[in-house]
C-alpha positions in Angstrom: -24.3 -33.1 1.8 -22.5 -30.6 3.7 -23.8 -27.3 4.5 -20.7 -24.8 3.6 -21.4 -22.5 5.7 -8.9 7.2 14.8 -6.7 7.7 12.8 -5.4 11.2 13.4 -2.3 13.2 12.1 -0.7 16.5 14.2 1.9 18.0 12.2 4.0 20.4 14.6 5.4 23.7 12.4 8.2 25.0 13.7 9.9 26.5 10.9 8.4 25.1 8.3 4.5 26.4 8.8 1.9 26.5 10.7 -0.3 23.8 13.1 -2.7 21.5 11.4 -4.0 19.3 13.7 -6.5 16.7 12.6 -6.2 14.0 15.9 -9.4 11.8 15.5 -9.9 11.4 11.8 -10.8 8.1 10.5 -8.5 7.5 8.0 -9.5 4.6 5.1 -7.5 1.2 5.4 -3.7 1.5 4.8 -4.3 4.9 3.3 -2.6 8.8 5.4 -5.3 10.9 3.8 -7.9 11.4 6.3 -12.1 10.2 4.5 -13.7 13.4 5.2 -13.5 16.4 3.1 -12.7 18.9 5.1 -10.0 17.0 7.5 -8.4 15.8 4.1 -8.0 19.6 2.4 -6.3 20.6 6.0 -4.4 17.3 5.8 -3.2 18.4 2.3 -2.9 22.2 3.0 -0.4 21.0 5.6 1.6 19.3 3.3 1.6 22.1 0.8 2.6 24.3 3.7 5.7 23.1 4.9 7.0 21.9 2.0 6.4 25.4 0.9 8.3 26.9 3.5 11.6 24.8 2.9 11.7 22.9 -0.4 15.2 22.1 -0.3 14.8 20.3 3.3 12.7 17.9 0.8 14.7 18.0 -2.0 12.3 19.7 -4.5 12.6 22.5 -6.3 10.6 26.2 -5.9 8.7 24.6 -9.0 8.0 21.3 -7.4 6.5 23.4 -4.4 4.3 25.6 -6.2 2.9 23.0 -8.2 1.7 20.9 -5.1 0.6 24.6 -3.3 -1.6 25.6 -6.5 -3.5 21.9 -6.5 -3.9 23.0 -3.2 -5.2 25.9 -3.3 -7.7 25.6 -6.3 -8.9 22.4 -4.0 -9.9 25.1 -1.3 -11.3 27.3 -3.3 -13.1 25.0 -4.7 -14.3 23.3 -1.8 -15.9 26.1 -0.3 -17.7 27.4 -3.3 -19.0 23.7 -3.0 -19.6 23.8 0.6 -21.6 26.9 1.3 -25.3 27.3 0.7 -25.7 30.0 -1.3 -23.0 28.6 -4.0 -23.4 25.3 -3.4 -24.3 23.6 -7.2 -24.7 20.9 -9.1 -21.7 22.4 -11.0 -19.4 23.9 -8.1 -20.1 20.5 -6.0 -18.2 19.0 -9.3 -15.2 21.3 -9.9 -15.1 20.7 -5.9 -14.4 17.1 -6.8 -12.2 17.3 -9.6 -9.8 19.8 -7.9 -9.8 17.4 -5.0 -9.0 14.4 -7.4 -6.1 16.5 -8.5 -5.0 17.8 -5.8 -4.7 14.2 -3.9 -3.0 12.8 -6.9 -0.2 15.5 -7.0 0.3 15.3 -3.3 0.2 11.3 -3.2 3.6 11.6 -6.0 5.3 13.5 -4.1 4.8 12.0 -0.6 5.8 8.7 -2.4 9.3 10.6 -3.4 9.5 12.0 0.0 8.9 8.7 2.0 11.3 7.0 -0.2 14.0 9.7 -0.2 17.3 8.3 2.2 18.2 11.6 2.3 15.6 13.3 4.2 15.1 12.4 7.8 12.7 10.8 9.8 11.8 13.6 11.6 11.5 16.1 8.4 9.1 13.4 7.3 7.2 13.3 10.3 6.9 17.3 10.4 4.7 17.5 7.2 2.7 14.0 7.7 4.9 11.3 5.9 5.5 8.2 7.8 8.8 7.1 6.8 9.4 3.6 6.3 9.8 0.6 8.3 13.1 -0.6 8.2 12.8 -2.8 10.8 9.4 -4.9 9.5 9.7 -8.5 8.8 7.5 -10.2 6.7 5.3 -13.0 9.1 5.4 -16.1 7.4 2.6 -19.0 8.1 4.0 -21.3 10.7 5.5 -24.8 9.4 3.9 -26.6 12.4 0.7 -28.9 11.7 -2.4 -28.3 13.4 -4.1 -31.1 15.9 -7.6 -32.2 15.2 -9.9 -33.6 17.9 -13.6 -34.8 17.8 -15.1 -33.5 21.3 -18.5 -34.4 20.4 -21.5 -35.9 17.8 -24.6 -34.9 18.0 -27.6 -35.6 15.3 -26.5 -33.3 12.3 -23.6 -31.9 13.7 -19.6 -32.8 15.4 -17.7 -30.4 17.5 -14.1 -30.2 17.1 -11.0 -28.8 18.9 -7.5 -27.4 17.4 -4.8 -27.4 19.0 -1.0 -26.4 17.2 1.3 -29.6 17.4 3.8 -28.5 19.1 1.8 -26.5 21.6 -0.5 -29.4 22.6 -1.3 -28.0 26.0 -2.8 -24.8 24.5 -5.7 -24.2 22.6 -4.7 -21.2 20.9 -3.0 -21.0 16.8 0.9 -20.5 16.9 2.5 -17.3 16.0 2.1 -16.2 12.3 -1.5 -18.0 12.0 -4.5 -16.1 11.4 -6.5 -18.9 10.7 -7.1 -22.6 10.2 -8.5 -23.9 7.3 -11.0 -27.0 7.6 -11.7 -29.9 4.9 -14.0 -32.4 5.2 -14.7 -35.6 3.3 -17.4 -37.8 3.4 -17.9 -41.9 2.7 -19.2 -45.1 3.5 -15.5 -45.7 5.5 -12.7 -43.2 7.0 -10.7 -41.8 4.3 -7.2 -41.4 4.2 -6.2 -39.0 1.2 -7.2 -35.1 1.1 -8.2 -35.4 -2.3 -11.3 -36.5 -1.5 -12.1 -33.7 0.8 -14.1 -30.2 0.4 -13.0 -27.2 2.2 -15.6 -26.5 4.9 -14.6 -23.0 6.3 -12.1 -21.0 8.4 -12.2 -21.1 12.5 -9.9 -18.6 14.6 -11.0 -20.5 17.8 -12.2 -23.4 19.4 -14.9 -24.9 19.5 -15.6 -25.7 15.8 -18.9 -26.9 14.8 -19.9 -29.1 11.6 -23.0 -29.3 10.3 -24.8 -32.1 7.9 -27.8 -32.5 5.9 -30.1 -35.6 7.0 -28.7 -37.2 4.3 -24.8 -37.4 5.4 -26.3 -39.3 8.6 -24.5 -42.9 9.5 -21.6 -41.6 6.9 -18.3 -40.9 8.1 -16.6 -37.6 8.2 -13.1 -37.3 8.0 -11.5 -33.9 8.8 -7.8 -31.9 7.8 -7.0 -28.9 8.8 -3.9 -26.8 8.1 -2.8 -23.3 9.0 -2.8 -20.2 7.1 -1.4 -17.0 7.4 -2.3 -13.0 6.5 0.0 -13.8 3.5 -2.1 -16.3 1.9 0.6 -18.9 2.6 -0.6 -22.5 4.4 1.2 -24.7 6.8 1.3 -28.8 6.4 -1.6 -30.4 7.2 -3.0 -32.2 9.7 -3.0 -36.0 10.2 -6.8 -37.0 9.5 -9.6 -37.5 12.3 -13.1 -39.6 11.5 -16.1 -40.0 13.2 -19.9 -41.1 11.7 -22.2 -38.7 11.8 -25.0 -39.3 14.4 -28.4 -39.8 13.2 
């Protein structure tokens, strides 16, 4: 048997409040609001800010401002109430978190408006901490090419193989689109020719690849397909099959 094996934000004021600059913050995955506490309050107290300063440049109302600047607010408050030693308690340290929980979840709504709002420009967004959207992204699909199997070596208990893309046969590396190639292997008395028969093995972003048996598996053959596959989840066509017996 086979063994299957800084983000940072500087918002510039101007007219529309004053500097906030947070440059070095680790922010988490795909997310503006900076992971620490205190760099995520000045994040949001930013926000609040500006927006404060000029609704109508964001297309809110005085209403729509105060409600984000009050979240804000009771979020500071509450933080250092939370924060310093001598008020620092088991029940502060809580209404700390809950006014941060609501105060990230008013200022997330209306970031989403803003971001998605033709109306306001690029650099308004920019100048309270919204990245505007993309316009010019394309999705990257998985690339229709087949991959290229070889067999470089076979040792006892293992094979070493080598991808190349098919129509890049002079290079070793995956064509554009492909993060990773995907690796089945089937095992029998005889080279087999249908994919059905074969187990997924792993993924392999370079070369060399190495397969491993059990002493079992020796003096069977192994065939191998691979295919591509992209960040998408999508997968290419697959690769015509290679075999070699597995050394004892």
């Amino acid at each position: 048997m086979i063994r299957y094996g800084g983000v940072g934000f500087c918002f510039s004021a101007g007219a529309y409040g004053p500097i906030v600059c947070t440059k070095g913050t680790r922010a988490m995955a795909n997310d503006y609001l900076p992971r620490k506490e205190a760099k995520a309050l000045q994040w949001m107290e930013s926000f609040a800010a500006n927006i404060s300063a000029n609704p109508p440049l964001y297309m809110l109302t005085p209403a729509d401002a105060a409600s984000i600047q009050g979240a804000v607010d009771l979020f500071a408050a509450a933080f250092f109430l939370g924060k310093a030693p001598g008020t620092a308690t088991r029940v502060t340290v809580l209404e700390k978190d809950q006014a941060r929980v609501a105060a990230e979840q008013i200022c997330r709504q209306y970031y989403s408006l803003i971001k998605l709002n033709a109306g306001i420009s690029d650099s308004d967004k920019v100048g309270i901490g919204v990245r505007p959207l993309n316009r010019g992204r394309r999705p990257i699909n998985c690339p229709m090419t087949s991959p290229a199997l070889n067999i470089l070596a076979a040792t006892p208990g293992r094979q070493t193989l080598f991808f190349r893309d098919s129509l890049s046969p002079d290079s070793g590396g995956k064509p554009f689109g492909a993060i990773h190639l995907q690796l089945f292997v089937a095992l029998g008395e005889a080279k087999s020719a249908s994919r059905e028969s074969a187990r997924f093995y792993g993924t392999f972003t370079r070369n060399p690849m190495t397969v491993k048996f059990d002493q079992g598996d020796d003096g069977r053959v192994a065939t191998y397909f691979g295919r591509w596959a992209s960040r998408r989840n999508q997968v290419g066509p697959w690769s015509l099959p290679v075999s070699m017996r597995v050394a004892a």
